[in-house]
ChimeraX commands (.cxc) that place a marker at each C-alpha (Angstrom):
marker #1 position 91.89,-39.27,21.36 radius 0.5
marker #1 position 88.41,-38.03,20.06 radius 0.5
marker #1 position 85.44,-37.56,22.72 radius 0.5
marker #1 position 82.01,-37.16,21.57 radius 0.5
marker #1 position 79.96,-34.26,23.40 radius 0.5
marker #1 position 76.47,-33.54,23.90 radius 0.5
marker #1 position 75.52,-29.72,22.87 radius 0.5
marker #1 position 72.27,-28.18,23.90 radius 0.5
marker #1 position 71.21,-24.57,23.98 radius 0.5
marker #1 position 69.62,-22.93,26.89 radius 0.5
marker #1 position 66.67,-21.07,26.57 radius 0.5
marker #1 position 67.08,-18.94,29.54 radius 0.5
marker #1 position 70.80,-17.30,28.36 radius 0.5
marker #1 position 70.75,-18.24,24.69 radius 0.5
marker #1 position 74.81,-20.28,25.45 radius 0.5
marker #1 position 75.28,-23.34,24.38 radius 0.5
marker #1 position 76.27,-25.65,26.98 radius 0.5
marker #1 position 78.39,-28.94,26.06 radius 0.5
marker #1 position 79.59,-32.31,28.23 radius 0.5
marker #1 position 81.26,-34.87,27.63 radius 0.5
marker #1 position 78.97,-38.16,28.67 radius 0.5
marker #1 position 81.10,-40.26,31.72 radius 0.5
marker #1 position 83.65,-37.64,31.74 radius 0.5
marker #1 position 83.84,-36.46,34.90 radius 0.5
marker #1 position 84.51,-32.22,34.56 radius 0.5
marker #1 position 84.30,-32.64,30.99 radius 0.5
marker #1 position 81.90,-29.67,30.46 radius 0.5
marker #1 position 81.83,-26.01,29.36 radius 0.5
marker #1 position 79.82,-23.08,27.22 radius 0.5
marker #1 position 80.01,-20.54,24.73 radius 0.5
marker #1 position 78.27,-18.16,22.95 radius 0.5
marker #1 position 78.98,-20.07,19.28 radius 0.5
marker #1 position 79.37,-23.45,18.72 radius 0.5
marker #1 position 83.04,-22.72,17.81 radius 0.5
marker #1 position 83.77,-20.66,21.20 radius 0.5
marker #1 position 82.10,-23.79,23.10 radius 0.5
marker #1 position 84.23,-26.50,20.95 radius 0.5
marker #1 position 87.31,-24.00,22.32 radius 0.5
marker #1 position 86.19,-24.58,25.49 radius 0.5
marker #1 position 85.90,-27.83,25.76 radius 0.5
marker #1 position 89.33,-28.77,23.93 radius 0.5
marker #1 position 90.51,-26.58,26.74 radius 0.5
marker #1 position 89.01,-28.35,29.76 radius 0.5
marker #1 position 89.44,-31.85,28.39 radius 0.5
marker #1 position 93.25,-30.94,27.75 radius 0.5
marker #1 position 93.22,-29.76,31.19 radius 0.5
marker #1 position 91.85,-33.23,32.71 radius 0.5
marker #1 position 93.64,-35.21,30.61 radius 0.5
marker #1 position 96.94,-33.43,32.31 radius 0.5
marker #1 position 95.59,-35.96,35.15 radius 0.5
marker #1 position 95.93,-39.22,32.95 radius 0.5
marker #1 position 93.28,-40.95,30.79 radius 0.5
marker #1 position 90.46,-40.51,31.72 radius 0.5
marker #1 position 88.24,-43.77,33.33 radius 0.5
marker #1 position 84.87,-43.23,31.63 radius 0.5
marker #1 position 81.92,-43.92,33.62 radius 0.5
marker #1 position 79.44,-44.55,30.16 radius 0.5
marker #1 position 79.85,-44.89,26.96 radius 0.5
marker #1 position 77.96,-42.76,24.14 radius 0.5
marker #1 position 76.06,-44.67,21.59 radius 0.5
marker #1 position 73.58,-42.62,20.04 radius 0.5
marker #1 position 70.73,-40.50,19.85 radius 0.5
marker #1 position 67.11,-42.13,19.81 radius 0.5
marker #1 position 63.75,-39.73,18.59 radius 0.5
marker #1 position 60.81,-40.68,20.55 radius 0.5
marker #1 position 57.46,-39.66,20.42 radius 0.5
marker #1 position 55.01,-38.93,23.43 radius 0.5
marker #1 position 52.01,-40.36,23.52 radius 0.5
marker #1 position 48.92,-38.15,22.30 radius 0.5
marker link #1:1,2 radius 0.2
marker link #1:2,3 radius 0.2
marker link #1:3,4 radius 0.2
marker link #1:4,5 radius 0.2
marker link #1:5,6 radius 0.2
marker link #1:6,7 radius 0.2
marker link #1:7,8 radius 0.2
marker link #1:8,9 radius 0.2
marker link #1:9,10 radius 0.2
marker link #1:10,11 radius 0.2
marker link #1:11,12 radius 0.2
marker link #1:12,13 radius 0.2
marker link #1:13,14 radius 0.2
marker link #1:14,15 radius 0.2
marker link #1:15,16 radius 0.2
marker link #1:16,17 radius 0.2
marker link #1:17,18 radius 0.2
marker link #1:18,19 radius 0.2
marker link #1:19,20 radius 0.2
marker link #1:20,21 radius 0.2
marker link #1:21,22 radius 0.2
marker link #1:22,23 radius 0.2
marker link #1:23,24 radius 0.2
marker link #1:24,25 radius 0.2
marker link #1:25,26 radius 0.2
marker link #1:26,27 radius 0.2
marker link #1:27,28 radius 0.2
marker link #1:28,29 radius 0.2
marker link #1:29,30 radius 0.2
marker link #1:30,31 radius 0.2
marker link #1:31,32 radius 0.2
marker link #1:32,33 radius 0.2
marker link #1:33,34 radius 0.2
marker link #1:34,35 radius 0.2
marker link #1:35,36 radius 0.2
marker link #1:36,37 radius 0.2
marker link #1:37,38 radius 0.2
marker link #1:38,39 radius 0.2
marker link #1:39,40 radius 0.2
marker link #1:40,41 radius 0.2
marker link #1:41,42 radius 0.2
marker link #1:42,43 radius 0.2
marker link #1:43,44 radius 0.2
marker link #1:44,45 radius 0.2
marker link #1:45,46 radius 0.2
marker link #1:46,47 radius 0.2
marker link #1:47,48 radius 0.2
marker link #1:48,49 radius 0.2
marker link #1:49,50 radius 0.2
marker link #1:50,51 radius 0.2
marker link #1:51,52 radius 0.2
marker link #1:52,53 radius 0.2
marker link #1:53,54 radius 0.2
marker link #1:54,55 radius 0.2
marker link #1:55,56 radius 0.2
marker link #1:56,57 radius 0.2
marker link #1:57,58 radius 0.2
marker link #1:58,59 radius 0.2
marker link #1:59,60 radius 0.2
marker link #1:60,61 radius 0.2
marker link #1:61,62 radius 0.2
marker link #1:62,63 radius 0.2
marker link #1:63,64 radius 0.2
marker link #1:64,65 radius 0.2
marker link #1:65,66 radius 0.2
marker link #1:66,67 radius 0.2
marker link #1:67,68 radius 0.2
marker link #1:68,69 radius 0.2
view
């Protein structure tokens, strides 16, 4: 099973910080994008020791938007 996760970077501690969209616990950081896809192979395997998971969304996409000038 594949999961997709949304990665961002905070300003304040330079980590990236990743989730899992309608997965409940399904989130983590790390200083690298490798050490944060680690981390969250390691708490996904760790919920999934629970069953499947019952997702609460779905992920479809990303959008760009532009605010109004």
């Amino acid at each position: 099973m594949e999961y997709t996760a949304i990665v961002e970077r905070c300003k304040d501690t330079g980590l990236y910080v990743g989730y899992v969209p309608g997965f409940a616990g399904a989130h983590s950081q790390g200083e690298t994008l490798d050490e944060l896809n680690r981390n969250l192979k390691e708490v996904t395997s760790m919920l999934l020791e629970d069953g499947n998971p019952n997702l609460e969304t779905e992920f479809v996409g990303i959008q760009q938007i532009a605010a109004p000038q």
